[in-house]
C-alpha positions as MATLAB code, in Angstrom:
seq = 'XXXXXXXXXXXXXXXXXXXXXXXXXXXXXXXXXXXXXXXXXXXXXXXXXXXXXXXXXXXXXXXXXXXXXXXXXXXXXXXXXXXXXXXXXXXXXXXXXXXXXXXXXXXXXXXXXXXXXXXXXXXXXXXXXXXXXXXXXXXXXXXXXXXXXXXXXXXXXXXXXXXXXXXXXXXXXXXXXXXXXXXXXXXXXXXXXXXXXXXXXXXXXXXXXXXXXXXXXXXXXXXXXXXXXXXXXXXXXXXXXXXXXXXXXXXXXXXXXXXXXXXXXXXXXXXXXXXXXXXXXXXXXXXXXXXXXXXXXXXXXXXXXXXXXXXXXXXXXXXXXXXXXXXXXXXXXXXXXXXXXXXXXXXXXXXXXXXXXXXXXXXX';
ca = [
       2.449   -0.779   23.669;
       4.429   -3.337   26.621;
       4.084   -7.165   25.804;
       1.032   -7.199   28.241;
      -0.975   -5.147   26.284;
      -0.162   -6.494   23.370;
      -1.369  -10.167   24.455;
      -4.136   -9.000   25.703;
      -4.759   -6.746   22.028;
      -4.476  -10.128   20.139;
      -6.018  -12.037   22.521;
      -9.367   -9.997   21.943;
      -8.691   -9.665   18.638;
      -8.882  -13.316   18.378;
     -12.437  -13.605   20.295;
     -13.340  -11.338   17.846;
     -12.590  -13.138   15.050;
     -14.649  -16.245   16.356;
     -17.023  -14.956   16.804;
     -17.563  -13.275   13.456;
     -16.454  -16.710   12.441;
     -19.331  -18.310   14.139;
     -21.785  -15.603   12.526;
     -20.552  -16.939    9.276;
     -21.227  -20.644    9.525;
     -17.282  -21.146   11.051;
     -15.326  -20.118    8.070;
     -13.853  -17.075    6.845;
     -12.674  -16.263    3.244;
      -9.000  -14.877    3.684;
     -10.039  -11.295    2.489;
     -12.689  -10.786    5.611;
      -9.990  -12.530    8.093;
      -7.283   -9.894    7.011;
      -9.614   -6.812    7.304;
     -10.540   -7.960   10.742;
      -6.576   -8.596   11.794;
      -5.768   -5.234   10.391;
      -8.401   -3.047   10.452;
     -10.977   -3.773   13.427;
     -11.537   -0.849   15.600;
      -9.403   -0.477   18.244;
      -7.717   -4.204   17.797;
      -6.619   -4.278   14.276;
      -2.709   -4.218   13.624;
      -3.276   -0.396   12.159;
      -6.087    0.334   14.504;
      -4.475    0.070   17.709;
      -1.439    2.027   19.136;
       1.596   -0.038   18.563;
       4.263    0.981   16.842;
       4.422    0.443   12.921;
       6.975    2.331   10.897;
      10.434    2.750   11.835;
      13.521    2.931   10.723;
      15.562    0.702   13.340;
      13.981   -2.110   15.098;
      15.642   -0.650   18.515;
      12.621    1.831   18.026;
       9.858   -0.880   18.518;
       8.738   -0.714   14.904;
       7.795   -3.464   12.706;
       8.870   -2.285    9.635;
      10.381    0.811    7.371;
       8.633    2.698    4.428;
      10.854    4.887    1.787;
       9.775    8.086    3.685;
      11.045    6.627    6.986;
      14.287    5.683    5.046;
      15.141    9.182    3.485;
      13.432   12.619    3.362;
      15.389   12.686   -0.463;
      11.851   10.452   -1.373;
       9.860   13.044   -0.292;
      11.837   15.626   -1.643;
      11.968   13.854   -4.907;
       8.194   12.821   -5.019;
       7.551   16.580   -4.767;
       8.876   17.078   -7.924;
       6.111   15.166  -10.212;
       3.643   16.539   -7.523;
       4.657   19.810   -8.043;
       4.022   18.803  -12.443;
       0.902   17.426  -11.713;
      -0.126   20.134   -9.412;
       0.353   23.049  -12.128;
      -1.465   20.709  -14.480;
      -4.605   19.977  -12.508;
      -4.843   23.780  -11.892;
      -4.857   23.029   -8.339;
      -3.271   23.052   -4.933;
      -5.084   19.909   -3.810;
      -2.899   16.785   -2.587;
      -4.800   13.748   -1.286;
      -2.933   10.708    0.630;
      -4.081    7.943    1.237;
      -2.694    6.051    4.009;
      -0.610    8.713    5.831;
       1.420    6.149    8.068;
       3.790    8.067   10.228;
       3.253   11.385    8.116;
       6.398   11.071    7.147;
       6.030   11.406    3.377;
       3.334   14.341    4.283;
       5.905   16.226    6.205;
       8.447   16.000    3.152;
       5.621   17.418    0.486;
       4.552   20.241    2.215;
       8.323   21.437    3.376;
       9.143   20.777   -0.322;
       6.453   22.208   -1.995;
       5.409   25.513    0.392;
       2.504   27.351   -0.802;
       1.987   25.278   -3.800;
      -0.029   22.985   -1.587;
      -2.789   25.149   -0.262;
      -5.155   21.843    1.191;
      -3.602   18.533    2.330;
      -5.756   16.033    2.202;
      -4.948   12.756    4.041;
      -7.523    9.767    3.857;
      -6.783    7.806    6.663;
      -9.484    5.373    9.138;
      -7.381    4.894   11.802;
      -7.748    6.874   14.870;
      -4.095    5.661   16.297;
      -2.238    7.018   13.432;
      -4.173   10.001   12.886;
      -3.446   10.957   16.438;
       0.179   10.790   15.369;
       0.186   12.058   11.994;
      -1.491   15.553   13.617;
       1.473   15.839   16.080;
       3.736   15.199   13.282;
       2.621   18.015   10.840;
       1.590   20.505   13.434;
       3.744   23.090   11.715;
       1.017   22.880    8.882;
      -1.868   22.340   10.873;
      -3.802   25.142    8.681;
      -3.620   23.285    5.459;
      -4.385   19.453    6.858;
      -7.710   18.040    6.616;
      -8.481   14.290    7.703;
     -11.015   12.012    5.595;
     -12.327    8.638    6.852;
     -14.137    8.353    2.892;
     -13.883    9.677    0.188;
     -15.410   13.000   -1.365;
     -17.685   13.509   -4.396;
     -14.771   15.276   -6.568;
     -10.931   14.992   -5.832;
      -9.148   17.522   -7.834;
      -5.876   17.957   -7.767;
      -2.631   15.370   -6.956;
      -3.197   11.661   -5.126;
      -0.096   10.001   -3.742;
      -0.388    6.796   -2.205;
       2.741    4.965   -0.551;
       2.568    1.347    0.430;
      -1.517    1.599    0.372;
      -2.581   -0.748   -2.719;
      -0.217   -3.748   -0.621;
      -2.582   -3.717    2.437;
      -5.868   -4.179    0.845;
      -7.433   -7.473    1.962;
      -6.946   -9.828   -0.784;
      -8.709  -13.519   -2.174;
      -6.733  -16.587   -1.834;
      -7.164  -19.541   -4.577;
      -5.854  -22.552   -4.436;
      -4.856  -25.136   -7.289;
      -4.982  -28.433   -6.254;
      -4.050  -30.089   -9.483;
      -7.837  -30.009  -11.053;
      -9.570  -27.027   -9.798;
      -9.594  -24.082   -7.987;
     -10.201  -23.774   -4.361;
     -10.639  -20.764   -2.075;
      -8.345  -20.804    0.471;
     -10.169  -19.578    4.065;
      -9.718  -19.703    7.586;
     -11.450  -21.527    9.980;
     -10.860  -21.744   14.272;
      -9.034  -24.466   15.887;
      -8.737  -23.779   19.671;
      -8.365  -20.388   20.349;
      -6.507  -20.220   16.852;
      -6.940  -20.483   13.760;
      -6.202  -22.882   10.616;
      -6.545  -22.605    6.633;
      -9.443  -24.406    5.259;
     -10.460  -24.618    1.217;
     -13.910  -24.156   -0.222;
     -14.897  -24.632   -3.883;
     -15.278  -21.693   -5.513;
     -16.789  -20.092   -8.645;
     -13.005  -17.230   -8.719;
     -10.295  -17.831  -11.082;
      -7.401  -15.937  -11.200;
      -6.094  -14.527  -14.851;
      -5.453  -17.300  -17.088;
      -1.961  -18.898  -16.476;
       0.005  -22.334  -15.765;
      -0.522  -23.232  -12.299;
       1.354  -25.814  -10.983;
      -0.433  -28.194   -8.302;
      -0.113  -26.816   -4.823;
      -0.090  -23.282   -5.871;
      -1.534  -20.581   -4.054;
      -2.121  -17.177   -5.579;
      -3.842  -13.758   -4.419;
      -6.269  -12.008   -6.252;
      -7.369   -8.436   -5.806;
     -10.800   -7.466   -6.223;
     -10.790   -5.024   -3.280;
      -7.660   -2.778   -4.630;
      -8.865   -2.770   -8.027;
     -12.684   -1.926   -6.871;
     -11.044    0.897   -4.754;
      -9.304    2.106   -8.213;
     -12.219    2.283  -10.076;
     -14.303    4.331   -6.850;
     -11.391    6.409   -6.702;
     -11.826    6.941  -10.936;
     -15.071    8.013  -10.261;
     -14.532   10.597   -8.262;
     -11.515   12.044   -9.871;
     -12.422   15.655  -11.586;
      -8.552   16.799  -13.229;
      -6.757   15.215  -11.419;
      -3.453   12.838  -11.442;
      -2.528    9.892   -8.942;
       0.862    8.311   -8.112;
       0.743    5.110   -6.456;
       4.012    3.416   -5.265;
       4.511   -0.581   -4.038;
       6.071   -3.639   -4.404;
       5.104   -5.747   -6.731;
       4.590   -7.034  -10.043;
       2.804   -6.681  -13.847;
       0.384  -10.116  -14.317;
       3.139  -12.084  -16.672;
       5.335  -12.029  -13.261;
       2.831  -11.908  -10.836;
       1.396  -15.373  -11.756;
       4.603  -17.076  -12.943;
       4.434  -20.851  -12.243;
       8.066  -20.311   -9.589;
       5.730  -18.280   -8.111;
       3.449  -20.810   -6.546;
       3.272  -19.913   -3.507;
       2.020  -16.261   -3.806;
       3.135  -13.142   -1.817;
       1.585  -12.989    1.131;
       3.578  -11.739    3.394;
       3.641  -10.676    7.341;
       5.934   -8.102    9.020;
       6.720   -7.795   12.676;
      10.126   -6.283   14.425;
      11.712   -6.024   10.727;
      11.435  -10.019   10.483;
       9.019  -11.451    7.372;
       7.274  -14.187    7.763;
       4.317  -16.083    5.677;
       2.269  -17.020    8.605;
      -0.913  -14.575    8.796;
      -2.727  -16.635   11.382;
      -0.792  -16.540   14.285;
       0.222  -13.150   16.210;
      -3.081  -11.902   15.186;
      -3.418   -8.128   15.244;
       0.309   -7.764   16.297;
       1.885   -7.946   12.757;
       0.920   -6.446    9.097;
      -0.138   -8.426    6.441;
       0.353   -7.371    2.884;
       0.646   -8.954   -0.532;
       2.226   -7.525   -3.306;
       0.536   -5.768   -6.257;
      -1.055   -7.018   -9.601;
      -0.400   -3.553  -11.231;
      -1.496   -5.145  -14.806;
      -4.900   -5.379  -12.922;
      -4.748   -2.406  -11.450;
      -4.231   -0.330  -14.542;
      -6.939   -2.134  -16.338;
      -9.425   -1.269  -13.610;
      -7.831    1.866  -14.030;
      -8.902    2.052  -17.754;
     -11.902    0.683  -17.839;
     -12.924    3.265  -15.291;
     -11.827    5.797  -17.681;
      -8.739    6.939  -16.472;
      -5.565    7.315  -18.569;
      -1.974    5.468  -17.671;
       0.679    7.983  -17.415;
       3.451    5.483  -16.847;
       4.760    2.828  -14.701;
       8.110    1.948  -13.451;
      10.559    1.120  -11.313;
      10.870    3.003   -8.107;
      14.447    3.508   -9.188;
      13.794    4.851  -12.574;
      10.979    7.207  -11.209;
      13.322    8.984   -8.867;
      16.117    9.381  -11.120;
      13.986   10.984  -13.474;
      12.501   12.967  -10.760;
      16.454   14.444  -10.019;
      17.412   12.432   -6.450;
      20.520   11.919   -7.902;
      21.297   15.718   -7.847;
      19.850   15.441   -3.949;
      21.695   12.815   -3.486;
      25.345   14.886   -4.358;
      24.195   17.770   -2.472;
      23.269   15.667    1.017;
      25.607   15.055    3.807;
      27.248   11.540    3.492;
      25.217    9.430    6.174;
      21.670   10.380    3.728;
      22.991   10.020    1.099;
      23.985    6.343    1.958;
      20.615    5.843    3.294;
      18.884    7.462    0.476;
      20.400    4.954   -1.911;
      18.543    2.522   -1.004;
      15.715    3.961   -2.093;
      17.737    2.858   -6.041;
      19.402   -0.149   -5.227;
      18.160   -3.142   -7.467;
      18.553   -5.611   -4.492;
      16.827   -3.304   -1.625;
      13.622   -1.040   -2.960;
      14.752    0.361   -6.396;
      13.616   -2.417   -8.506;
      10.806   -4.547   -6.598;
       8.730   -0.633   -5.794;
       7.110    0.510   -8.705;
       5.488    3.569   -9.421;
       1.529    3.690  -11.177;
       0.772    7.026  -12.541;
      -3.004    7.502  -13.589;
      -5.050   10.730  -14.526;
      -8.112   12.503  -15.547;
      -9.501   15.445  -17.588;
      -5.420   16.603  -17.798;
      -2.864   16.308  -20.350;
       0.397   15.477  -18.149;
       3.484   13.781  -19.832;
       4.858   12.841  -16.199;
       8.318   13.692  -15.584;
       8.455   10.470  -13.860;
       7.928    8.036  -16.679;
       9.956   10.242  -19.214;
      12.977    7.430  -19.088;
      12.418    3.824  -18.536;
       8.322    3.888  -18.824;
       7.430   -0.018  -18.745;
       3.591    0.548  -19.652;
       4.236   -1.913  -22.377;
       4.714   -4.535  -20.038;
       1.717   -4.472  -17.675;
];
């Protein structure tokens, strides 16, 4: 997509969020203005056809996942699928959020005929267009979803999916808390607080603070509960358990905005041309989780998950240039230690080859 079309993208993008604005009395709560800037028909950041995932940012791409990075992730994520698949009794695997299809293309080269239906759950048009060309080779076993079904059996993987859920900002001002909103000033846009009724989980907030809350990604766990048969799910994303998460030093949340493989914490300019994401209470995830009647298998670090999961053996056996790029996928300082890894099942007994060394259940 040129620069021209781009303005012109944001530019209705923008009218569009005005005028929802206007519907709404002229305010927005943040969780409605960042499923409008991402996911609007046809304007959204992942509903249009620019360019998301990349490795380079020659390539026009904003940013790069761990499938982008390394086929080794794939390669080693198809090992607990492959576990998980013999356990559910099933050839099933559902994604959610396919992206580029990059991590679908690694599972069904790694896995073969174990997979006999691949399942991706995906509602934008754009990148199901390019996902199909991607995994033509398997074009007999794909199957695109815009909801969900009545029964999932089998594996669910989800990559970088739980981060770009619309989420609730509060803020503290020193005696209550306030939800933080957005409101239009020109053609733009400019935060506004409301009193509100939300809290996040108890903690020491110091004045100023802003946090995220999640009540979107953790209804969307307990949907997804629901409709699990035996099944197992693997979800994968930076962030946090709740004792971090809401640490006072972290006062000014995660929110966090991607464009050209530059961050930035500005959500409200460059509308529709840049992804939004916060990082991931997983404490609150697994309790929705729970509560929903689904078991924890383990959670840990991205780093731990694909040791145990044998990338270092793929590692030895690749040529020099991935295996240099595949390491990053284990460094502490680039994704090994701020990625972790959520397993969750039902109606299966599964002690996840994943989790066998460094589980950190105990902390969430």
């Amino acid at each position: 997509m040129g620069e021209g079309e781009s303005a012109s993208v944001s530019a209705r993008l923008r009218q569009r969020i005005h005028a929802v604005m206007r519907e709404q009395g002229g305010w927005l709560p943040f969780d409605r203005f960042m499923a409008l800037a991402l996911y609007e028909p046809g304007l959204g950041y992942y509903a249009h056809d620019g360019l998301k995932f990349g490795a380079m940012p020659a390539s026009g791409s904003d940013f790069v996942t761990a499938p982008e990075m390394s086929p080794l992730f794939g390669r080693a994520l198809a090992v607990q699928v492959a576990q998980a698949l013999q356990a559910t009794g099933s050839g099933q695997v559902w994604e959610f959020g396919a992206g580029s299809g990059a991590l679908a293309s690694q599972l069904l080269a790694a896995l073969g005929g174990q997979i006999t239906g691949y399942h991706v759950v995906e509602l934008s048009a754009a990148l199901r267009a390019r996902q199909a060309q991607r995994l033509q080779p398997w074009a007999g076993r794909l199957h695109w979803h815009d909801r969900l079904p009545g029964r999932i059996d089998g594996v669910v993987v989800g990559n970088e999916v739980l981060d770009a859920m619309p989420v609730q900002l509060l803020h503290w001002d020193g005696s209550r808390w306030l939800e933080r909103g957005v409101a239009a000033a020109g053609a733009g846009f400019v935060w506004q607080d409301r009193p509100t009724p939300l809290r996040p989980p108890p903690h020491q907030a110091v004045p100023g603070a802003v946090v995220e809350i999640h009540p979107q990604a953790e209804a969307f766990v307990r949907t997804l509960a629901e409709r699990m048969g035996r099944a197992a799910a693997f979800f994968i994303d930076y962030g946090f358990p709740e004792a971090e998460y809401y640490h006072p030093q972290r006062s000014g949340g995660t929110l966090m905005c991607h464009r050209a493989h530059r961050a930035d914490t500005d959500p409200l300019t460059d509308v529709g041309l840049k992804d939004i994401t916060a990082h991931v209470n997983f404490s609150g995830i697994a309790l929705a989780a729970q509560d929903a009647g689904l078991d924890v298998l383990g959670y840990t670090s991205q780093a731990r998950f694909l040791i145990n999961c044998g990338l270092p053996a793929l590692l030895h056996e690749a040529p020099l240039r991935e295996s240099v790029a595949a390491q990053r996928l284990m460094h502490e300082h680039e994704m090994g230690e701020l990625f972790k890894v959520l397993g969750l099942a039902r109606g299966i007994e599964l002690d996840a080859l994943g989790f066998r060394s460094g589980d950190r259940s105990h902390r969430l």
